[in-house]
One Martini backbone bead per residue (centre of mass of N, CA, C, O) as a GRO file, in nm:
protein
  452
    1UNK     BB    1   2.360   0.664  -0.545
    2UNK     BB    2   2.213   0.867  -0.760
    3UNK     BB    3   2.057   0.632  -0.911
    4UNK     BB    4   1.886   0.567  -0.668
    5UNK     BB    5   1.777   0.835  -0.606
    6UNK     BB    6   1.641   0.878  -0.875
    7UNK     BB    7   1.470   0.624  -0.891
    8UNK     BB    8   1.295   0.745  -0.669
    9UNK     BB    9   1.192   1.005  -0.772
   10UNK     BB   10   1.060   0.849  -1.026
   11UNK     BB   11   0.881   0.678  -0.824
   12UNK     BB   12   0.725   0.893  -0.664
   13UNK     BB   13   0.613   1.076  -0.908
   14UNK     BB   14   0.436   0.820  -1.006
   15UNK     BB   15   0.256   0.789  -0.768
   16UNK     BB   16   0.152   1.102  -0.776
   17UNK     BB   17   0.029   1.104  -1.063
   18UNK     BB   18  -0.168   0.858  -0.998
   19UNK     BB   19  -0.267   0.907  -0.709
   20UNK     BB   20  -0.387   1.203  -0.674
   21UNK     BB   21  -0.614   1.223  -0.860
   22UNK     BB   22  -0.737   0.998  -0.719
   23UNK     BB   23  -0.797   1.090  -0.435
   24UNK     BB   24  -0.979   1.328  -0.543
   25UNK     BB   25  -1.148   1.181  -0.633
   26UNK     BB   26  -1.266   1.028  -0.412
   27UNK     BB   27  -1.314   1.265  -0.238
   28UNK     BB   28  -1.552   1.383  -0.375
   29UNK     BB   29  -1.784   1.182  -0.320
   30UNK     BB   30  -1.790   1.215   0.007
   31UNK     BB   31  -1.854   1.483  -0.004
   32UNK     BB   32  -2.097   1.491  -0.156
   33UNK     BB   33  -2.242   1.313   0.068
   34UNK     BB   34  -2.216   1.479   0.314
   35UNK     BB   35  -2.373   1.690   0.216
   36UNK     BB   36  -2.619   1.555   0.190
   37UNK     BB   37  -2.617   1.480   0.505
   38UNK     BB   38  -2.648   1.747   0.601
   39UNK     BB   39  -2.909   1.840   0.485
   40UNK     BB   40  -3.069   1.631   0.654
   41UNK     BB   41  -2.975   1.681   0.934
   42UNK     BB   42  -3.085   1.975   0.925
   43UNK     BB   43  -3.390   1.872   0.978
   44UNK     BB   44  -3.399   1.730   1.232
   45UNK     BB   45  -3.385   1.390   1.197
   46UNK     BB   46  -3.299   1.093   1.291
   47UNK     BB   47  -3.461   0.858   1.093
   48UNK     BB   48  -3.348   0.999   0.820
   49UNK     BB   49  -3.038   0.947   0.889
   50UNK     BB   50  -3.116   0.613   0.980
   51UNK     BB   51  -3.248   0.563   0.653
   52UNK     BB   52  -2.991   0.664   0.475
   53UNK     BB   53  -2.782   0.467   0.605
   54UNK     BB   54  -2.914   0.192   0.538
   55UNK     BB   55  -2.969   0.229   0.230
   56UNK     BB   56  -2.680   0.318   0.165
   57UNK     BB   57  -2.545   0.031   0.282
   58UNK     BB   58  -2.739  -0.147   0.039
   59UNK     BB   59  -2.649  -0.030  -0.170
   60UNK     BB   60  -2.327  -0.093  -0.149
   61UNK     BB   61  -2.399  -0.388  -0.146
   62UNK     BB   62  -2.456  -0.368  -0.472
   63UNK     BB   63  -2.195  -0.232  -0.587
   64UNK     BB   64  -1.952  -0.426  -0.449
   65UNK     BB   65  -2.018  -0.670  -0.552
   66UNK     BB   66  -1.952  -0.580  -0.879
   67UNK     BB   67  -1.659  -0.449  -0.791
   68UNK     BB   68  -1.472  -0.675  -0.958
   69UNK     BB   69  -1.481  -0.572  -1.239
   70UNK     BB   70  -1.275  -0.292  -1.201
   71UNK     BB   71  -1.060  -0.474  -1.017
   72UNK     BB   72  -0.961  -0.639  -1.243
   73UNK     BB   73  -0.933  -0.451  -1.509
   74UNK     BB   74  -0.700  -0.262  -1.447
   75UNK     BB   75  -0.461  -0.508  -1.438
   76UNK     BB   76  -0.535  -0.556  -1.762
   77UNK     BB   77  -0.493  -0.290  -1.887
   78UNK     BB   78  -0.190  -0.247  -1.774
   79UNK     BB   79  -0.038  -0.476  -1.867
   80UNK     BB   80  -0.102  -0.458  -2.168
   81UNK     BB   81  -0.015  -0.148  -2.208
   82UNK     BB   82   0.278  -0.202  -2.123
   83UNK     BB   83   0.291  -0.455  -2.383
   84UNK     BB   84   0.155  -0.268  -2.623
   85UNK     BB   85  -0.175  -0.391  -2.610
   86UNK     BB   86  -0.416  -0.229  -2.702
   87UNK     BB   87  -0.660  -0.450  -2.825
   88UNK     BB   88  -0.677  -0.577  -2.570
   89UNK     BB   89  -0.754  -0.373  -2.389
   90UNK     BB   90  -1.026  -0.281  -2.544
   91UNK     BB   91  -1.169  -0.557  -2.490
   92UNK     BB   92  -1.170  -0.552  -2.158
   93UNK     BB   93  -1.339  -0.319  -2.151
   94UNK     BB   94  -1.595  -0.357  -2.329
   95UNK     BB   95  -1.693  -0.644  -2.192
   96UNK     BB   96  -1.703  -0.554  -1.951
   97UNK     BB   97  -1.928  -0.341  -1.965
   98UNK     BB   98  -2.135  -0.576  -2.089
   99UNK     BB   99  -2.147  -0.686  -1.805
  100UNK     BB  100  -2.207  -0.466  -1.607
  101UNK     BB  101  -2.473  -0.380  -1.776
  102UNK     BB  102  -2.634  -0.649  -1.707
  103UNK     BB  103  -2.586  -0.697  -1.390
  104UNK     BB  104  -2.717  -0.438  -1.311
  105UNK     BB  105  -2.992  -0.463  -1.423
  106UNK     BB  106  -3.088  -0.670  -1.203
  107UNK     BB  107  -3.018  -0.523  -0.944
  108UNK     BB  108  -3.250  -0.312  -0.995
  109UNK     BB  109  -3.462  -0.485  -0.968
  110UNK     BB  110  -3.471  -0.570  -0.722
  111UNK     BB  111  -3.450  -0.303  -0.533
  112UNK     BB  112  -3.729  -0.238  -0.665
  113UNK     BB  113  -3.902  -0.494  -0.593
  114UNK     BB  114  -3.709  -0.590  -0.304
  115UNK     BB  115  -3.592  -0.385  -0.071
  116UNK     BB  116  -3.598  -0.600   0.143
  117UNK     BB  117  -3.396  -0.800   0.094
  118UNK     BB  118  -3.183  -0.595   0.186
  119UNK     BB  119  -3.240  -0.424   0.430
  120UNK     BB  120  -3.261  -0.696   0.637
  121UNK     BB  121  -2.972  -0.692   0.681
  122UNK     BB  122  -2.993  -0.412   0.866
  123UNK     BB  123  -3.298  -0.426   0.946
  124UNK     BB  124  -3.551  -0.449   1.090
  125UNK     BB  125  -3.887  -0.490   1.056
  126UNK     BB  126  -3.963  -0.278   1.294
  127UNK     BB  127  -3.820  -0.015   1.170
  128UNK     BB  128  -3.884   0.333   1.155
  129UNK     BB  129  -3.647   0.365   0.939
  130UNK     BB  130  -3.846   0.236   0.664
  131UNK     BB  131  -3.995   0.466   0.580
  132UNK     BB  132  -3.702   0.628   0.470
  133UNK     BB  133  -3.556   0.353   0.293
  134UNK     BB  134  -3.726   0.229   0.072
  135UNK     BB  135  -3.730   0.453  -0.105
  136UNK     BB  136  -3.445   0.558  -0.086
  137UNK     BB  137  -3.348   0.255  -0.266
  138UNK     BB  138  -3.551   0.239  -0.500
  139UNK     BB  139  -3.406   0.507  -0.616
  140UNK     BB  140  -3.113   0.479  -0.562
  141UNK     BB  141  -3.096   0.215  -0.812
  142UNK     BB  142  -3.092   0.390  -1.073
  143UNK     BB  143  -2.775   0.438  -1.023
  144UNK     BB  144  -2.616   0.175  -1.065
  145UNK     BB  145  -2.549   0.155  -1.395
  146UNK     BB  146  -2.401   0.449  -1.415
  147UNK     BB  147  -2.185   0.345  -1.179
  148UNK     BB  148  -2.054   0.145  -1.251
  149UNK     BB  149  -1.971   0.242  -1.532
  150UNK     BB  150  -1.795   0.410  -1.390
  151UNK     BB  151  -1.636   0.294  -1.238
  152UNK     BB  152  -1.492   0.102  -1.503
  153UNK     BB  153  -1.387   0.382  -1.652
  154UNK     BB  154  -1.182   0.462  -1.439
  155UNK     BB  155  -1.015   0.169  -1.452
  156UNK     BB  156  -0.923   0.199  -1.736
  157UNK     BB  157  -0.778   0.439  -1.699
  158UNK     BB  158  -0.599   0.372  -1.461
  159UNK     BB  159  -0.428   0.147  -1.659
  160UNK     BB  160  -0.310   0.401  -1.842
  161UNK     BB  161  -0.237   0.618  -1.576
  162UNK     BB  162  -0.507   0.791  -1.614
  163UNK     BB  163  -0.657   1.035  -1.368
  164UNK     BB  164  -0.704   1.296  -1.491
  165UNK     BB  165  -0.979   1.233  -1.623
  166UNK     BB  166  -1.175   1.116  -1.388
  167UNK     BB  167  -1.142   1.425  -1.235
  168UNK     BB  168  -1.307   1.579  -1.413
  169UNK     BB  169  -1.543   1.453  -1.457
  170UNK     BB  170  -1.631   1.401  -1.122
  171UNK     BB  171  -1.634   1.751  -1.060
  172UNK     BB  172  -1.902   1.802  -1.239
  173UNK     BB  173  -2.084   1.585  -1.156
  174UNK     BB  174  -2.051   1.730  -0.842
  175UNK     BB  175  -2.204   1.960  -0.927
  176UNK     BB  176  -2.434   1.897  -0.984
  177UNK     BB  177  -2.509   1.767  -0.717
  178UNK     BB  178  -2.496   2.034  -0.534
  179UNK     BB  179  -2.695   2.201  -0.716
  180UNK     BB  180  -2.958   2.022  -0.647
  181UNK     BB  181  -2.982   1.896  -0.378
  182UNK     BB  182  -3.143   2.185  -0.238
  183UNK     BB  183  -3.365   2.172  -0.442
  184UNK     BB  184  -3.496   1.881  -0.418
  185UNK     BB  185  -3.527   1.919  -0.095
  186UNK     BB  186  -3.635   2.204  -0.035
  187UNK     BB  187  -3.761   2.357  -0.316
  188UNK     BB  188  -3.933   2.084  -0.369
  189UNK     BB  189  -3.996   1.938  -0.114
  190UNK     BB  190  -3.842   1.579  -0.132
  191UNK     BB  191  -3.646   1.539   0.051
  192UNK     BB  192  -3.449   1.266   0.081
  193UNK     BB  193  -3.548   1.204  -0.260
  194UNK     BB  194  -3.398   1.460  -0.341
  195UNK     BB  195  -3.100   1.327  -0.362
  196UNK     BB  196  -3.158   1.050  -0.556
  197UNK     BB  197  -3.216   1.221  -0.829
  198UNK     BB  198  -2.924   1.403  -0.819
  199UNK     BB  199  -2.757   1.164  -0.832
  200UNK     BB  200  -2.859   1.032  -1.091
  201UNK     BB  201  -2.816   1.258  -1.301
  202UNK     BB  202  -2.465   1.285  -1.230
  203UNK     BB  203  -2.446   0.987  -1.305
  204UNK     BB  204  -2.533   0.985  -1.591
  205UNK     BB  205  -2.342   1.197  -1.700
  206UNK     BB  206  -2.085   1.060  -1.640
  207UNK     BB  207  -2.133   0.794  -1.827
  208UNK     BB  208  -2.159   0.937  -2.066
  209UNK     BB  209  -1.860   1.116  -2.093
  210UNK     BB  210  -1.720   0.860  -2.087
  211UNK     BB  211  -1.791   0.693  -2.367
  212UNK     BB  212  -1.675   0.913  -2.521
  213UNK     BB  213  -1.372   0.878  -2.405
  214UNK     BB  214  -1.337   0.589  -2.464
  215UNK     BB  215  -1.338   0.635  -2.775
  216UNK     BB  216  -1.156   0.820  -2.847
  217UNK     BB  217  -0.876   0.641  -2.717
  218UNK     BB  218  -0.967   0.371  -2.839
  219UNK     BB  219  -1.133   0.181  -2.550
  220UNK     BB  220  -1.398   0.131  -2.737
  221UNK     BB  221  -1.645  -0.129  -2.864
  222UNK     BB  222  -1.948  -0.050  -2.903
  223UNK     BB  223  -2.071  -0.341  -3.032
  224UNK     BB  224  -1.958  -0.519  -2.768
  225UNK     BB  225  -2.108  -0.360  -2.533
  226UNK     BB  226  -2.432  -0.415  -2.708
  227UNK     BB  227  -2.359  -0.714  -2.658
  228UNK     BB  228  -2.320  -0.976  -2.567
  229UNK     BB  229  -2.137  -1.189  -2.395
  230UNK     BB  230  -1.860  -1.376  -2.455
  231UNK     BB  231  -1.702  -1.650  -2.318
  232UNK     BB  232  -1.451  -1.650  -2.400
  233UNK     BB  233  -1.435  -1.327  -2.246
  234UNK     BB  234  -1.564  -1.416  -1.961
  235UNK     BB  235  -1.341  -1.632  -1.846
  236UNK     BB  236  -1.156  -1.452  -1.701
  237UNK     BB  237  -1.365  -1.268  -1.558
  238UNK     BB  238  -1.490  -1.511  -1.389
  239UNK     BB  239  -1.283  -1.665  -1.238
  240UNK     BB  240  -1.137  -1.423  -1.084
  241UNK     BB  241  -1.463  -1.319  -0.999
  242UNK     BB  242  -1.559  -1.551  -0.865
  243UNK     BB  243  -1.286  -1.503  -0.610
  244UNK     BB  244  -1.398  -1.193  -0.558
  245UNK     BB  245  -1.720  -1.216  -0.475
  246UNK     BB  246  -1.643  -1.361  -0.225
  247UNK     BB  247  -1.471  -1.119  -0.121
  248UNK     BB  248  -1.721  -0.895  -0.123
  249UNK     BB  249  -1.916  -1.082   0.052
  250UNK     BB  250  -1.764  -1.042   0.296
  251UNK     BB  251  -1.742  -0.764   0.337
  252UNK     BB  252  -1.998  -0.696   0.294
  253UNK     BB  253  -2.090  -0.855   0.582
  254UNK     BB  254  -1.917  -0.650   0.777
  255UNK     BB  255  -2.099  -0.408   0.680
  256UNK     BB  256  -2.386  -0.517   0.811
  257UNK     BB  257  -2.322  -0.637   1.077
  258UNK     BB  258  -2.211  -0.365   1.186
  259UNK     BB  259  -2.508  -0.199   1.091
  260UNK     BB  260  -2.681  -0.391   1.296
  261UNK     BB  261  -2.575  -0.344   1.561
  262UNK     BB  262  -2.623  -0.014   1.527
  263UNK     BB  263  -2.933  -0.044   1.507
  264UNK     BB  264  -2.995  -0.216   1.798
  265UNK     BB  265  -2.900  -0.041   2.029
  266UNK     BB  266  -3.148   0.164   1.923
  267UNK     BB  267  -3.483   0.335   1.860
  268UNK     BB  268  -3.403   0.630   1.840
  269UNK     BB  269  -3.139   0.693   1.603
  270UNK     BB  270  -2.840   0.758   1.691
  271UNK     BB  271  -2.648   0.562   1.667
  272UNK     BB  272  -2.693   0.569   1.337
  273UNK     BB  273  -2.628   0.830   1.283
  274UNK     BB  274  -2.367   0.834   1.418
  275UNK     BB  275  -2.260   0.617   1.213
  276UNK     BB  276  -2.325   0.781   0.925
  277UNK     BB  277  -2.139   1.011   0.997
  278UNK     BB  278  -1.883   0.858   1.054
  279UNK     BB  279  -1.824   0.745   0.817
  280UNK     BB  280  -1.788   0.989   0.647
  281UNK     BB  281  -1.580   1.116   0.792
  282UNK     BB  282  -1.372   0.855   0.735
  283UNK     BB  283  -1.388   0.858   0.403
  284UNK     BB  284  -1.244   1.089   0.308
  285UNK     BB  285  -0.964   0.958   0.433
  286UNK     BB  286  -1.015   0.636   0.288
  287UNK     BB  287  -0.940   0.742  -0.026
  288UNK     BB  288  -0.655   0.734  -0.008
  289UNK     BB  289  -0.653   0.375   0.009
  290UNK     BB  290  -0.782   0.345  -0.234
  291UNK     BB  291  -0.583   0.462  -0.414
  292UNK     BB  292  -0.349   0.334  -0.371
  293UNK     BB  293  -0.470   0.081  -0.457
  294UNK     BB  294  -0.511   0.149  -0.737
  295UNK     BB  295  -0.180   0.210  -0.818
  296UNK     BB  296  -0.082  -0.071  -0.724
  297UNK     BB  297  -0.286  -0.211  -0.947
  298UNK     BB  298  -0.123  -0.063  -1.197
  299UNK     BB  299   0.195  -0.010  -1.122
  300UNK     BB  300   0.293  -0.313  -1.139
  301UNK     BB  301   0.207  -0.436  -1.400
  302UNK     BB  302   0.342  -0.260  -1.564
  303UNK     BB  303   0.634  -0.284  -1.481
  304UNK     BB  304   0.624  -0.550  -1.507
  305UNK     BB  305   0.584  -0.555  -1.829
  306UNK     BB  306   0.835  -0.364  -1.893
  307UNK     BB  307   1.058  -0.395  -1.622
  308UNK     BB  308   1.015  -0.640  -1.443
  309UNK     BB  309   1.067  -0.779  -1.074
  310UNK     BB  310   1.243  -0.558  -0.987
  311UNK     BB  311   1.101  -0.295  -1.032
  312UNK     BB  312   0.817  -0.387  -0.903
  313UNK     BB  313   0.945  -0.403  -0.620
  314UNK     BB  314   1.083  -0.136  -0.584
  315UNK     BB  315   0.767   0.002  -0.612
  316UNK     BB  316   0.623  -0.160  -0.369
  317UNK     BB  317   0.825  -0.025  -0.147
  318UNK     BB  318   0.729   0.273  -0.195
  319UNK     BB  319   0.416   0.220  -0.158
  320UNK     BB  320   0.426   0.111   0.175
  321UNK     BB  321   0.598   0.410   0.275
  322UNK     BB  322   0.375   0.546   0.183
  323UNK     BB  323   0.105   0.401   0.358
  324UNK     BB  324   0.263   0.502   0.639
  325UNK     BB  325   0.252   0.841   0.615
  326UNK     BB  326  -0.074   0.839   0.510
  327UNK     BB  327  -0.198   0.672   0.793
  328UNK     BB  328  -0.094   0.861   1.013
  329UNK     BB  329  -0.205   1.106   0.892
  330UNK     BB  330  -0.523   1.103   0.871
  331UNK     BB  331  -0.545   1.061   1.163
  332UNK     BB  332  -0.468   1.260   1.266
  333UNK     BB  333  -0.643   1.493   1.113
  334UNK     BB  334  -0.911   1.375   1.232
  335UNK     BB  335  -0.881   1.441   1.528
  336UNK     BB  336  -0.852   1.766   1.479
  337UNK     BB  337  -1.094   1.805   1.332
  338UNK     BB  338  -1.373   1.696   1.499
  339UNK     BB  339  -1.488   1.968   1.596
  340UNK     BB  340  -1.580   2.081   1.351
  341UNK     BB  341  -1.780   1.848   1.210
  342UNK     BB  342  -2.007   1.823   1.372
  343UNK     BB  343  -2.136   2.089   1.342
  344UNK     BB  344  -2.150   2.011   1.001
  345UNK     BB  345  -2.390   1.748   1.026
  346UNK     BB  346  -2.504   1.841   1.320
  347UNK     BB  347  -2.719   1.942   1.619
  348UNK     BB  348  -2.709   1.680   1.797
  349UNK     BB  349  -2.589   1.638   2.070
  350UNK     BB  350  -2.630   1.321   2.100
  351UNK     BB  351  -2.499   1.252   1.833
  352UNK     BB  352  -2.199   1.398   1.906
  353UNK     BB  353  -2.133   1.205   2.164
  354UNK     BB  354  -2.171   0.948   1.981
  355UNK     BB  355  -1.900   0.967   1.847
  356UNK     BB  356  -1.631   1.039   1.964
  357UNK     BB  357  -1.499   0.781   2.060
  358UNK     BB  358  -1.522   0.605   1.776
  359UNK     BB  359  -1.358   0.831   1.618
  360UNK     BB  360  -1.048   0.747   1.755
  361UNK     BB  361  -1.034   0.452   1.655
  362UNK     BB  362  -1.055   0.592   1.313
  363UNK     BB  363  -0.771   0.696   1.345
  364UNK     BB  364  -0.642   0.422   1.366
  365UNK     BB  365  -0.752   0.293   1.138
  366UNK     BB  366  -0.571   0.431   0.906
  367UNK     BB  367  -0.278   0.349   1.009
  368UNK     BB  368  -0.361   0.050   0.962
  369UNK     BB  369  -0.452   0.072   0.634
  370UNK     BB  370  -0.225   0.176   0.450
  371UNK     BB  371  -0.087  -0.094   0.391
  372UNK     BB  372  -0.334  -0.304   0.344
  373UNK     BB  373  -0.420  -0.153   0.056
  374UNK     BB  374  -0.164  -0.183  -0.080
  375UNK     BB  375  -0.145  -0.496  -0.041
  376UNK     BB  376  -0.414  -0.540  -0.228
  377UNK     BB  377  -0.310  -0.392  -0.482
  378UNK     BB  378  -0.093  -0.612  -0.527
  379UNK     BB  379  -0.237  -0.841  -0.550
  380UNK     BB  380  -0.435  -0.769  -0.783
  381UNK     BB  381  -0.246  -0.706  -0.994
  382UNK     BB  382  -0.100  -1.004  -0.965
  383UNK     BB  383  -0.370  -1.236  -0.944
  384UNK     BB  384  -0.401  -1.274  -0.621
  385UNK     BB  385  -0.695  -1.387  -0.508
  386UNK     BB  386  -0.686  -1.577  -0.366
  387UNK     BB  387  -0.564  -1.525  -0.096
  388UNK     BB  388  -0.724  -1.277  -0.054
  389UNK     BB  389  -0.961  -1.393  -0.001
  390UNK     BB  390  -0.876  -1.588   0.261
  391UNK     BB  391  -0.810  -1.357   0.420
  392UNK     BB  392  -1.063  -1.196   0.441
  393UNK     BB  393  -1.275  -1.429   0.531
  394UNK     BB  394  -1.109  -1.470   0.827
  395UNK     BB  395  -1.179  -1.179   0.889
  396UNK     BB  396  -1.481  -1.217   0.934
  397UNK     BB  397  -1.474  -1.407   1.159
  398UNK     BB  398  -1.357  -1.210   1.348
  399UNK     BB  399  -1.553  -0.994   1.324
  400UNK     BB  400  -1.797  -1.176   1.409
  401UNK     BB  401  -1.685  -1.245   1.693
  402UNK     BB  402  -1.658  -0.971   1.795
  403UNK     BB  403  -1.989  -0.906   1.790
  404UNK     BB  404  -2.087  -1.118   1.968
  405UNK     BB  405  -1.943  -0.950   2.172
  406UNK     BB  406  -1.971  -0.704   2.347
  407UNK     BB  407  -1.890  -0.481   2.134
  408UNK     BB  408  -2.178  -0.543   2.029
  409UNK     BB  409  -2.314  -0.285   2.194
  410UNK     BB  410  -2.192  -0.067   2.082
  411UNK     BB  411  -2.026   0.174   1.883
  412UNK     BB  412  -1.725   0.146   1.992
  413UNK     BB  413  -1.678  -0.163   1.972
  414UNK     BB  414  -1.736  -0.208   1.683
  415UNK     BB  415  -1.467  -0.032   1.597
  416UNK     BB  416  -1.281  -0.201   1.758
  417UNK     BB  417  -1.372  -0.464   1.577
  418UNK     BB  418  -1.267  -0.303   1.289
  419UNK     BB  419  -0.958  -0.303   1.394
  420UNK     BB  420  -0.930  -0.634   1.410
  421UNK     BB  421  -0.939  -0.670   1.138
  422UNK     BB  422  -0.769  -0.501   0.993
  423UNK     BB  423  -0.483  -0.591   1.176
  424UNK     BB  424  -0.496  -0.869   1.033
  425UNK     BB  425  -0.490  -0.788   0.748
  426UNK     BB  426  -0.216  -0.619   0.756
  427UNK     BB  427  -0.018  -0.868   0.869
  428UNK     BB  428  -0.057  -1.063   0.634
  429UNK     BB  429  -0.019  -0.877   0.370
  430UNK     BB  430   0.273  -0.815   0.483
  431UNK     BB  431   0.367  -1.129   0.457
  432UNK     BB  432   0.321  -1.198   0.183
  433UNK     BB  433   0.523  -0.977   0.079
  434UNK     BB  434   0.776  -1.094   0.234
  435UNK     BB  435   0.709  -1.459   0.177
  436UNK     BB  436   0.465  -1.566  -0.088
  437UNK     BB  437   0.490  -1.389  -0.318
  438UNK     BB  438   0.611  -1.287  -0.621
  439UNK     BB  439   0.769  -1.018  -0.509
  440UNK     BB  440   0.937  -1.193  -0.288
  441UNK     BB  441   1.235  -1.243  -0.220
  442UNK     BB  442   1.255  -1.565  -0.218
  443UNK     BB  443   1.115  -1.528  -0.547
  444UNK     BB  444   1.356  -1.401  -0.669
  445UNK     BB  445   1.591  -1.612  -0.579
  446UNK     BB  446   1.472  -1.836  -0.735
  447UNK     BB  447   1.496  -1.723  -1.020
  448UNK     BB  448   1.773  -1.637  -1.045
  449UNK     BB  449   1.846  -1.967  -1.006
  450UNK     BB  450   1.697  -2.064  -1.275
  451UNK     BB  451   1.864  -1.909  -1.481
  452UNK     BB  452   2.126  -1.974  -1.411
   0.00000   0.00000   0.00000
């Protein structure tokens, strides 16, 4: 009995030290956006509001495509270092880094020189909000490059279990960020250009950091990084990566589908306004279970690498148990705090009342999501793409079906829709881990009757 609460313990303790650290990462990043979001409401334009949430979801939709690349590397990176294996470790982030940085410079291109290319899935073509989204997208596309890379930078150390320096990398690259903010919007008169210069600033300072950080550790051989990538070294990362980006494409999919019927509302740019603010409140509470989801696909394969199929198993369980007690917790938090964040988002009334009724959906939101996040987390850690692109795929089809009926005429409907998906993927993903998965009850019983 004694063993057993010290291992829960040990595993408590492995999950805070892993968690934590990713969380406040995590949480840093919609904080700095928020207060962006902040700066530009106060301007008291509506359209700039709905322009700037537009193009930040189309950028966002081109960062989310790539981010298939650290979702991958980090249980690459857990395995190899948990069986220790050093070389091997170094060689997938190399690699990884030397495709990220090929892949984003593509797609800044694109960005830069066609983003209606991409804004056409958010915006209507005859939308007033393009007047300050197609700016804000080709200026904000230059930050493409060193965001991906410093996101792939953080799932390196995330897979070391070292959450700890990608945190101090983060807060400074965003104080960063917090100082340019206000002199670029106001002091220099750029307005909302001025958020996009700001940000390529401190992401690009953060990429660099990053760079030198993981020479230091040991964990990147600069040759590897500057030259093309070997078929030989990109076939793992293309095989499961290919059935990931398809995943990627679904998310895609559900995020632009969402914001376009939230553009279509009305033309006065509120409910979008109010839409882009919901999201920064949402996300602030989100990065939670990003973080969770993180953890989970490292911790799931270091241990399973280390210490066989029970204790990952056992820590699996564990980390479940978090996520039902952080997705209760974050909706309750955000129910109570919402009367004070709308006031520092915006002063537009008709905007703040736009917000309330969708904004009680999105504390359901968070309850239904912290499983969630485990279990892909879970899945993702142990190579298990194919299942997870499925379930994510069918649950596109289940958002779409739901948008096209009355849900999608509201605000409040659309994310009671964007509820349905949640709620059907989080009961799924615990369903595969429950009977399904390589760490299921059933597949252990398997394995124990093949060696007897």
């Amino acid at each position: 009995m004694a063993s057993e609460k010290n291992e829960r313990k040990t595993m408590d303790k492995l999950i805070v030290l892993t968690a934590l650290p990713a969380m406040l990462n995590l949480a840093i990043i919609p904080l700095v956006t928020s207060v962006e979001t902040m700066w530009i409401g106060s301007m008291g334009d509506a359209l700039a509001l709905a322009g700037q949430s537009a193009a930040s979801t189309a950028f966002l939709t081109s960062f989310y495509l790539l981010s298939f690349l650290p979702t991958i590397v980090a249980p690459m990176v857990a395995s190899a270092t948990g069986a220790g294996k050093h070389d091997e470790a170094r060689a997938k982030v190399s690699e990884t880094l030397s495709l990220c940085g090929l892949l984003a410079f593509f797609a800044t291109l694109l960005l830069t020189i066609k983003p209606m290319w991409v804004l056409q899935l958010v915006l209507a073509h005859d939308s007033p909000a393009l007047e300050i989204a197609i700016p804000y997208l080709q200026l904000r596309s230059l930050s493409l490059i060193p965001s991906i890379i410093t996101a792939t930078s953080f799932a390196a150390f995330r897979g070391t279990l070292d959450t700890k320096t990608p945190l101090i990398v983060c807060i400074v690259a965003s104080l960063i960020k917090l100082l340019l903010d206000p002199l670029c919007i106001f002091y220099f008169g750029l307005g909302v250009t001025g958020a996009t210069i700001s940000t390529f600033v401190s992401e690009s300072f953060a990429c660099v950091i990053n760079f030198i950080l993981l020479w230091k550790r040991d964990l990147l051989d600069i040759s590897v990084v500057l030259r093309l990538p070997r078929w030989k070294a990109l076939r793992p990362l293309l095989v499961g990566g290919g059935i990931m980006i398809v995943r990627q494409i679904a998310i895609n999919v559900c995020t632009l589908a969402s914001s376009r019927y939230v553009q279509s509302i009305d033309q006065t740019g509120v409910s979008a306004a109010a839409y882009g603010i919901l999201n920064q409140i949402y996300t602030i509470g989100f990065v939670v279970h990003v973080a969770m989801q993180g953890a989970a696909a490292a911790i799931i394969p270091s241990e399973l690498a280390k210490s066989g199929e029970r204790k990952a198993q056992s820590i699996a369980n564990r980390l479940f148990s978090w996520s039902i007690i952080t997705g209760f917790t974050l909706g309750l938090v955000q129910t109570i705090a919402l009367p004070y964040l709308l006031n520092l988002f915006t002063p537009l009334k008709d905007v703040q009342n736009a917000i309330r009724a969708p904004a009680f959906v999105t504390s359901v939101l968070h309850a239904v999501n912290g499983p969630r996040f485990v279990g892909e987390g879970e899945m993702i850690g142990l190579g298990n793409f194919r299942d997870l692109t499925l379930i994510t795929v069918f649950g596109m089809f289940i958002l779409l079906g739901s948008l096209r009926s009355s849900l999608g005429k509201s605000l409040e409907g659309i994310m009671i829709a964007n509820l349905i998906f949640c709620t059907y993927q989080t009961i799924s993903l615990v369903l595969h881990y429950l009977f399904v998965g390589k760490l299921s009850r059933r597949k252990m019983i398997q394995h124990k009757s093949k060696i007897s």
